[in-house]
N, C-alpha and C positions, 0 to 999 in steps of 0.2 A: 504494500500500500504506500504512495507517494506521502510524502511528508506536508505539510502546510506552510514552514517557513523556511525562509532562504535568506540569506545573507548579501549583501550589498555593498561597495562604497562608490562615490562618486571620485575620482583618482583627479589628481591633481590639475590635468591639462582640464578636466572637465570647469574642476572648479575656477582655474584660473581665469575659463574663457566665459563664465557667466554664466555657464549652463545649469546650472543647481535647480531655479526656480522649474525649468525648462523640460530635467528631465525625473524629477519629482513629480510634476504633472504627468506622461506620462506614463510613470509605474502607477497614480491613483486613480489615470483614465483605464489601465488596464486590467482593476477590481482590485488592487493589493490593498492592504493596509499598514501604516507604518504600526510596527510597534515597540521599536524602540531606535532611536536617532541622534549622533552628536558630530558638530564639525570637530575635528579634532588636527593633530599631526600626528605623521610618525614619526618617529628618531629611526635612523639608518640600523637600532640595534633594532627595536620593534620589527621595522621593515623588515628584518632579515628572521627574525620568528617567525613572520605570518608567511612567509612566504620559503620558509627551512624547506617544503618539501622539494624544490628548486635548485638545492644548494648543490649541486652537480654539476647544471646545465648551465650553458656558457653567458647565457644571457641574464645569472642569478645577480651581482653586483650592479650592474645596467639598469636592476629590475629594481634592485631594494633603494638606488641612488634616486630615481628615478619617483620612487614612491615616498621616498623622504623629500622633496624635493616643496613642497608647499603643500597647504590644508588636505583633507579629504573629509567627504560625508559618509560617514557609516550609518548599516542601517539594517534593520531586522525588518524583513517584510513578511506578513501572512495573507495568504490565501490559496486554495483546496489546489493540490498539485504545483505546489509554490518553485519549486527549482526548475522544474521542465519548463512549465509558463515565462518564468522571467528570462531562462533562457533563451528562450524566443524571442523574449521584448527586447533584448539586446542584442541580436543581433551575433553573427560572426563574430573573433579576434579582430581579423583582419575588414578594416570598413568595406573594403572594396569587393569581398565576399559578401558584403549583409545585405540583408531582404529592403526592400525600402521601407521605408517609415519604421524602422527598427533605430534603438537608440543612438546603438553605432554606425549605423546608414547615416543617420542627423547631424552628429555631433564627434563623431570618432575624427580622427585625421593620418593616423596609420597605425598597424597591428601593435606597436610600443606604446601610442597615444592614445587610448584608445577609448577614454571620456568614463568607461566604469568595470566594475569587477561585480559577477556573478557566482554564485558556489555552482560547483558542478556536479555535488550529489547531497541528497538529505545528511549524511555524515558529516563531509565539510561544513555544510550550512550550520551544524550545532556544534561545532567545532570552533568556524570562525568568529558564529554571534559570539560564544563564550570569553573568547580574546579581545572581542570589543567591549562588551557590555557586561558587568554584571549580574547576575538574576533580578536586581531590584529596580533594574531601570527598562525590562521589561513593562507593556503594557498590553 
């Protein structure tokens, strides 16, 4: 059975480029709900936690430099089959692969840039919320 929540951030180039309001709409036009949400930063050490499973592949220091690099929105979303759905709202990695009117069809600018981060299975999703948020800042 598909899980209900998934994990989210809006990654740096997003937020730098004003996209926030933009792609919050969006995930609320496509039935999600937030339920739990902070602008936050990472530290290059954070970055390099969330993203440990990585630490092999060549593109891991690029990635965590990259994600340390200014703000992000993290975000616990729910609704019924939540990881597969969002996955779709997002679109491909790579923008030039994505569906149109998909996030990263709108807002991505290439497979490194790529405006937001989705989990890719119900495990990650309870996984990642747990390194963003608390239990108490659930709602």
């Amino acid at each position: 059975m598909a899980g209900n929540r998934t994990f989210t951030m809006i990654k740096p180039d997003g937020v730098r480029a004003g996209n926030i309001g933009n792609i919050l709409q969006m995930i609320n036009e496509a039935g999600f709900r937030i339920v739990a949400m902070k602008l936050t930063k990472l530290s290059m050490e954070r970055a390099g936690q969330f993203y440990e499973v990585h630490k092999e592949r060549p593109f891991y220091g690029e990635l965590c430099e990259f994600m340390s690099s200014g703000p992000i929105v993290a975000a616990i979303l729910e609704k019924e089959n939540a990881v597969e759905d969002f996955r779709a709202l997002i679109g491909a990695t790579n923008p030039a692969n994505a569906a149109p009117g998909t996030i990263r069809a709108k807002y991505a600018t290439s497979t490194g840039e790529n405006a937001v981060h989705g989990s890719d299975s119900d495990e990650n999703a309870a996984i990642e919320g747990a390194f963003h948020f608390a239990g108490v800042e659930n709602f």
